[in-house]
MIFIGU-103812 format. One record per residue (C-alpha): x, y, z. Coordinates in steps of 0.25 Angstrom, whole numbers, padded with zeros to 4 digits, always signed. Example, Ala and Ser with C-alpha at 12.3 -4.5 7.8 and 13.67 -1.06 7.14 Angstrom:
BEGIN
+0049-0018+0031+0055-0004+0029
END
This chain:
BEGIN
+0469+0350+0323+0455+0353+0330+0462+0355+0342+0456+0368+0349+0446+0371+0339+0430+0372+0341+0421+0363+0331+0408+0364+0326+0402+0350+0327+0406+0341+0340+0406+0326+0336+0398+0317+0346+0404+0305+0350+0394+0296+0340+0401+0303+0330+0390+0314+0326+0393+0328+0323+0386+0337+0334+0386+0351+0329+0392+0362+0338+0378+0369+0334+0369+0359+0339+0376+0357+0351+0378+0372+0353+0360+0372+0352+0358+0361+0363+0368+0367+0372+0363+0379+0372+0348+0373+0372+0352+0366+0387+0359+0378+0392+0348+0389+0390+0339+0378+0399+0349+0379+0410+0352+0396+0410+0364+0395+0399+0366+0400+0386+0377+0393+0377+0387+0403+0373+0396+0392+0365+0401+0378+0363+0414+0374+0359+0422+0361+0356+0436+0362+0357+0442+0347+0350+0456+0345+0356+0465+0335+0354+0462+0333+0371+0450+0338+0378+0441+0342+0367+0432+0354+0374+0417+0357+0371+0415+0369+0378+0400+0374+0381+0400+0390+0383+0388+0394+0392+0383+0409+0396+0371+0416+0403+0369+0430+0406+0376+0430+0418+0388+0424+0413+0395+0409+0418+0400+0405+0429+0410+0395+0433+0395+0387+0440+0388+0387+0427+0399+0382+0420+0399+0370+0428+0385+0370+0429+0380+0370+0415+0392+0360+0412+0384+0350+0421+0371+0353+0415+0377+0351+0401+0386+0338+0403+0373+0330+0401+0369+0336+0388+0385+0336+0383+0384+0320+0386+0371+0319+0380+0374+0326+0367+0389+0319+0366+0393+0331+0357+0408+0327+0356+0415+0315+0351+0429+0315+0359+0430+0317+0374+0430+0330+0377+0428+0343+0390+0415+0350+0392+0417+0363+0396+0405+0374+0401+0411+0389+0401+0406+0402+0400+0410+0411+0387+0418+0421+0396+0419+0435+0400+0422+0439+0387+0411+0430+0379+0409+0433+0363+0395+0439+0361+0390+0428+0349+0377+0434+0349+0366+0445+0349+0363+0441+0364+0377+0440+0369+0380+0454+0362+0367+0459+0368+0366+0455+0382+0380+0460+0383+0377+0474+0380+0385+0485+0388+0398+0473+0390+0409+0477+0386+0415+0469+0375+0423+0466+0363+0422+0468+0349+0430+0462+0338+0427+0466+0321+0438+0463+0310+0444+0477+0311+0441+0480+0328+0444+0476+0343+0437+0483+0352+0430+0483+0366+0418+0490+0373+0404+0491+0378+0394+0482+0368+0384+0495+0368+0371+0488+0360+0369+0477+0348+0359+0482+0339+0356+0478+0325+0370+0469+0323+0377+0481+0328+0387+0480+0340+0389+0495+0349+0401+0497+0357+0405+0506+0366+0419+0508+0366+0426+0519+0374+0416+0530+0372+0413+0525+0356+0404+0517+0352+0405+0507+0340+0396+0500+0334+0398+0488+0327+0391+0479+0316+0388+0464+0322+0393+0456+0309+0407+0463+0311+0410+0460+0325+0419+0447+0326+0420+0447+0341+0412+0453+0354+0414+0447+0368+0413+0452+0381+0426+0459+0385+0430+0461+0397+0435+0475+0402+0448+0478+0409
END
């Protein structure tokens, strides 16, 4: 029944429930003192090999090295918290050349990408123009369109063929 699904709260092994949220915060506490940001966490239960699966970034973007390096830095604290119950794999990866932009920050310090845009009636892709007052500005083709923040459902990086 849970198989494949993420969760909100992890269950330690005394029992507890640890929210996502909380450890979401001390993750991401540990990896701005070592030149990461947290981009996500996510628990995959499974019927074998349950999955918690920390998503790291930085400005230059991840490699294969910081993976490994972060997941020997975290190790430690993963222990130490004891977030999950069950046995499970810890995973460090990076969010991927096409990576959702969650935030203001992620939108903004991706200015002139190009990138796709999702809203309940469009597809599209194109150049992510500015970010101004909630509203997103595409160049698409030779058009620009603008587009109100609380209506976009999806925008990642694309990549261009």
């Amino acid at each position: 029944m849970w198989e494949g699904r993420s969760l909100s709260f992890l269950l330690t092994k005394e029992g507890d429930i640890m929210n996502l949220e909380s450890l979401k915060t001390t993750l991401s506490d540990f990896l701005e003192t070592i030149g990461y940001e947290l981009y996500d966490v996510e628990y995959k239960k499974k019927t074998k090999n349950s999955i918690l699966t920390i998503f790291i970034d930085k400005e230059e973007g991840i490699t294969l090295d910081d993976c490994v390096s972060v997941t020997e830095q975290i190790n430690p604290l993963i222990d130490e918290l004891d977030p999950i119950k069950e046995e499970y794999f810890l995973e460090v990866s990076s969010p991927g050349a096409e990576k959702e932009l969650r935030t203001e920050k992620a939108i903004l310090s991706n200015l002139t990408k190009f990138v796709h845009l999702e809203t309940d009636v469009e597809k599209l892709e194109g150049y992510l123009e500015s970010f101004e007052d909630g509203v997103i500005t595409l160049k698409v083709g030779k058009n620009i369109k603008k587009y109100n923040y609380k209506d976009v459902s999806l925008l990642r990086l694309a990549i261009k063929f």
